[in-house]
N, C-alpha and C positions, 0 to 999 in steps of 0.2 A: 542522353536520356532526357524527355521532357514527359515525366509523368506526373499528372497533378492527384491528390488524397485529401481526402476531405475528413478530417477528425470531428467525430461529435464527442465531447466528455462534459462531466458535469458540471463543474464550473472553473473559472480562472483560477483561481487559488490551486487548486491539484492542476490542471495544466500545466503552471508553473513549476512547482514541485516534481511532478512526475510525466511529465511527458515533453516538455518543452526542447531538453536535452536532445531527444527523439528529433524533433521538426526538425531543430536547426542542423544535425547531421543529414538529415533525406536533403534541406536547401541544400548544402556542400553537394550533393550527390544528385543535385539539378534536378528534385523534386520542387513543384510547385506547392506551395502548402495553404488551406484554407481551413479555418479552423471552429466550430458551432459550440458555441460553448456560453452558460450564465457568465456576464460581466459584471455581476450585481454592483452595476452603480458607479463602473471604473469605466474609467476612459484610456485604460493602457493603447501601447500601440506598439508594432516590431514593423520594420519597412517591409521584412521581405514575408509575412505570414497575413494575409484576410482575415480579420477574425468577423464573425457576426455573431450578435446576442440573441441567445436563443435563453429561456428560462424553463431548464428542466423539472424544478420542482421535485425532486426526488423522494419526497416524504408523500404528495397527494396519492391516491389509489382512487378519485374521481374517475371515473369512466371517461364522462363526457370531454372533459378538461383534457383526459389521453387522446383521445382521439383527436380533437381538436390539435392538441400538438403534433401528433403524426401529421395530420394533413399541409400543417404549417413546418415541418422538416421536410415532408415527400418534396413542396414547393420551393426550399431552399436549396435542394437537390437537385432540382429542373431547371432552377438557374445557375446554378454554381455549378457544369457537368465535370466528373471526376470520371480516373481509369478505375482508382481503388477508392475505398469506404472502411475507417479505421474507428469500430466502436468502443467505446472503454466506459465497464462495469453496467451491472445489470440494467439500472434506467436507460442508458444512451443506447445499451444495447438493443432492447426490446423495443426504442424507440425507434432506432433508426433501421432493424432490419425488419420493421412493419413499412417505413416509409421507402426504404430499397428495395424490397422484395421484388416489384415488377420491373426489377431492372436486373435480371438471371446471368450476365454475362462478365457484370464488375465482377471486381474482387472484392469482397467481403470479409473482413479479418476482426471476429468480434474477440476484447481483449476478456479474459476472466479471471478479474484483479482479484478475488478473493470470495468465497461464496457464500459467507455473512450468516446475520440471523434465519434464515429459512435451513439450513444446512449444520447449525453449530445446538439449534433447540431444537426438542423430540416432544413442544405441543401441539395438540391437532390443529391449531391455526398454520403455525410453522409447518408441519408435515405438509397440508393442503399446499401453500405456499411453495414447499419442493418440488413435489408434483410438477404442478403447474408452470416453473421457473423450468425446470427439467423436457417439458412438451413442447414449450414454447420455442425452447433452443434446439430441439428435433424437428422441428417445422419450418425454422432457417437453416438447417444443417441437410435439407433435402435442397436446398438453393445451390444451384451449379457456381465453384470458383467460394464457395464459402470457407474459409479457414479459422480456426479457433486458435488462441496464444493460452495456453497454460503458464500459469508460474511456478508452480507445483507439481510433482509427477501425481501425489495422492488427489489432487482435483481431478486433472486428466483421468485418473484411472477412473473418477467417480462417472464421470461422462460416458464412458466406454464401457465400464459395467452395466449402465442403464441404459445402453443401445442407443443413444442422443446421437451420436457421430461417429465412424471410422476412424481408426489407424491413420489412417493420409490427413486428415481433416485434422490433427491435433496433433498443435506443439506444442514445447515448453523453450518459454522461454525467461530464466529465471529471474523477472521482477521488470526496472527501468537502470537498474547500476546505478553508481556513484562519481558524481564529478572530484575525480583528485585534484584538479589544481583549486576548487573551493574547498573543499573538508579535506586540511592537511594535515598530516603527522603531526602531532605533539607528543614532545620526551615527556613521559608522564613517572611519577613517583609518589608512592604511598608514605604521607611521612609520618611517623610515630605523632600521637598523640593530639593530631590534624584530624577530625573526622571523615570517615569514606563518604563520598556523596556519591548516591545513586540515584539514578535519573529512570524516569515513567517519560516517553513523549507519542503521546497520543490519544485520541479521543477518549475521553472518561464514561467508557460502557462498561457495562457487564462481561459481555463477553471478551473484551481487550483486558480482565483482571486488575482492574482499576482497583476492587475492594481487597484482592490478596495483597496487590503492593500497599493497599493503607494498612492491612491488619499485620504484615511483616514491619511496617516502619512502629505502628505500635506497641510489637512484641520487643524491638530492637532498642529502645526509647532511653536506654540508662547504659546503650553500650555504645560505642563510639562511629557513629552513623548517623549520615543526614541523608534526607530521603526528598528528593526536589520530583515535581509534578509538572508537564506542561499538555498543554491542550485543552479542548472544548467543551462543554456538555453539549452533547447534540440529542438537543429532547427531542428531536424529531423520531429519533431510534427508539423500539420499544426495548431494547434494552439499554438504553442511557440508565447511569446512574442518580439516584435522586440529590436533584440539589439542596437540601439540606442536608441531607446526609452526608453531601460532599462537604459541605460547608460545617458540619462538627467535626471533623478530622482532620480541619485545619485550626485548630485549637491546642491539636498536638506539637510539641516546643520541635520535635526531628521534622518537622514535614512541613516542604516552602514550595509552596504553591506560583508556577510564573506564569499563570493564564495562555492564551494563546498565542503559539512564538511564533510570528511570520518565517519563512522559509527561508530568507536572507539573514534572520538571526540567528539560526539553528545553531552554524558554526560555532559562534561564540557560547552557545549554552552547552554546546557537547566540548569545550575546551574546558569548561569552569566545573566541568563534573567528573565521575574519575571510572564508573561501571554501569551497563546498561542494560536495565530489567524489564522484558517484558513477560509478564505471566499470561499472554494472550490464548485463546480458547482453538483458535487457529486462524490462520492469514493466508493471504496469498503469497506476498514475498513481502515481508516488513525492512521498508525502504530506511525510514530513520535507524533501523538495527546497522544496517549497511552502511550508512553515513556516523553515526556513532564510532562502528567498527574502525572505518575508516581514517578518523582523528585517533585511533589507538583504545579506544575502549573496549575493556573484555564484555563479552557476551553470557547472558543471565536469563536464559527462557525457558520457553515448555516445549515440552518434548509432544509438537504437536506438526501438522500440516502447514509447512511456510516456514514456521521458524525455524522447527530443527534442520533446516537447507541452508542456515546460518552457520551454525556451531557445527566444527569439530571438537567433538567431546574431549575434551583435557588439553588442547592446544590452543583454540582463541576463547577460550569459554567453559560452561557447563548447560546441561540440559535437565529438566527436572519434571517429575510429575504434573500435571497440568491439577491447580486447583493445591497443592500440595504445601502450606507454609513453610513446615519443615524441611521438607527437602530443599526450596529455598534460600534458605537459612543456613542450611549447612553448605550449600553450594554458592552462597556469597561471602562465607566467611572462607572458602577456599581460597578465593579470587579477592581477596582486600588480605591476604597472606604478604609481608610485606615482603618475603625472598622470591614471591612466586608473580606479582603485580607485572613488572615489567617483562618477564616473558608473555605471556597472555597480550597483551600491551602490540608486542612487538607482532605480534602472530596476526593478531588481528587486521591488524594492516597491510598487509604483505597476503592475508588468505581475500579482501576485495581487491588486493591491488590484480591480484592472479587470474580471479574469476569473476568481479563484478562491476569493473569500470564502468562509466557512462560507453564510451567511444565503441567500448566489446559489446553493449548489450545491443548498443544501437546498429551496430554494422549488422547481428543477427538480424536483424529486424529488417534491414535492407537487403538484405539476399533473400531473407522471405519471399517481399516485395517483388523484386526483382526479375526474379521466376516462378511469379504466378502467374 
């Protein structure tokens, strides 16, 4: 095989995280790999992958500014020619299959890592914003050799209830998987009178439930519970959470704030914690759940789009009302049960080792490929 793929995603940092794993399987499988992507300011380098800096800017909604970057992708593309075009999340998406469009014969695989504020609020800003997200992917989905990745079957379904794409046009393919030999089993044990640490790691929006996991560690504050936080505010989101308001909650004695954990660190922060909560509003496939899981960590979410594709309900986990403290609450004091800690424990690990490996997600990804 000598096929070359030209990935646009948003920037390095999620490259590395979430797709990198990808590249370097297609290189084994004698893909050429080139990769468009913000470098904000790093000089990384891989022998066998091209990377060039592209600054997507994912927050602007400037007109001129977009356009201007199509024109300046369409040109990356005319010199760098590819078989396939691998876009990942809505920016890289709309960006690159405005500047691939007159080229009807690639293969186009746009990825749809989660479908975010436009999708999760019901204000007319958001509404308009669906629409328009929803027409715009009906207009590349008429493109011959077009393919969509779902992570989810309920996203998928949302595409195909709104007539954006066919049956044929849409897979699922559940998230990027887990590297086992980085995020390894650890024998984990609940031990009397040691506080449960439970771990948030991800961006501090709104809709990711950043303010349920402060008002449960509030609730929880005189019972035997540490409540650890990692990630970002990313004000660019109009739902980030406000940074004061982040910032009075950590006043609270249960709640330890480790700012933003580069992706080589993770491991270690999913070793030193013991259960993993996300109260998110919905996801695509939540990768840090999977990497958590992975190190042996029971599972603590919402019973929503993404996550619940994590838990089996009462073997690696629980699943809870989205928005719900209480049920929360009562579904983490299940799981910090010290008879019951190490099954959970043991499940979770053994339910990514089954179906979410790095090696399994990436090989789907290459028969894709392969036979388009």
């Amino acid at each position: 095989m000598d096929k070359k793929i030209l990935i646009v995603v948003n920037n390095l940092d999620f490259f590395l995280s979430h797709r990198n794993t990808l590249a370097q399987e297609l290189i084994k499988n004698g893909f050429s790999v080139i990769v468009i992507t913000d470098m904000v300011g790093t000089n990384y380098h891989d022998k066998n992958i091209k990377f060039i800096d592209f600054a997507i800017d994912r927050a602007s909604i400037n007109p001129l500014s977009f356009f201007l970057k199509v024109i300046k992708l369409r040109k990356y593309i005319s010199i760098y020619p590819s078989d396939i075009f691998y876009f990942v999340s809505h920016k890289s998406n709309i960006l690159g299959g405005l500047a691939s469009f007159f080229q009807p014969n690639k293969v186009t695989i746009f990825s749809i890592t989660g479908l975010g504020y436009a999708f999760i609020n019901n204000n007319l800003v958001a509404r308009i914003l669906k629409l328009l997200i929803l027409w715009i992917y009906s207009i590349f989905a008429k493109k011959a050799n077009a393919l969509f990745v779902f992570q989810n079957n309920d996203d998928r379904r949302l595409f195909l209830d709104h007539r954006v794409l066919n049956e044929k046009q849409a897979t699922i393919i559940p998230g990027m998987g887990v590297d086992l030999k980085k995020f390894l089993f650890q024998q984990r044990e609940i031990i009397d009178h040691n506080p449960v640490k439970v771990l948030f790691a991800g961006r501090l929006l709104i809709d990711k439930g950043i303010q349920e996991f402060i008002t449960l560690a509030s609730r929880l504050k005189n019972k035997n519970f540490e409540f650890h936080i990692s990630g970002k505010l990313d004000l660019e989101n109009p739902n980030a959470v406000s940074a004061d308001d982040f910032a009075k909650c950590l006043n609270e004695p249960n709640i330890i704030y480790h700012g933003y954990t580069q992706f080589e660190e993770m491991f270690e922060l999913y070793r030193a914690t013991d259960i993993f909560l996300l109260p998110s509003y919905r996801e695509g496939f939540p990768k840090a759940a999977l990497e958590a899981a992975a190190t042996g960590q029971p599972l603590l979410m919402s019973n929503v789009p993404g996550c619940r594709d994590c838990v089996v309900e009462g073997l690696n986990g629980f699943l809870f009302k989205k928005g719900s403290v209480e049920e929360m609450e009562l579904c983490l004091e299940k799981l910090a049960d010290l008879n019951n800690y190490q099954y959970f424990s043991k499940n979770s690990r053994q339910y990514v080792e089954e179906n979410f490996s790095a090696t399994y997600i990436a090989n789907k990804y290459i028969n894709l490929m392969q036979f388009s």
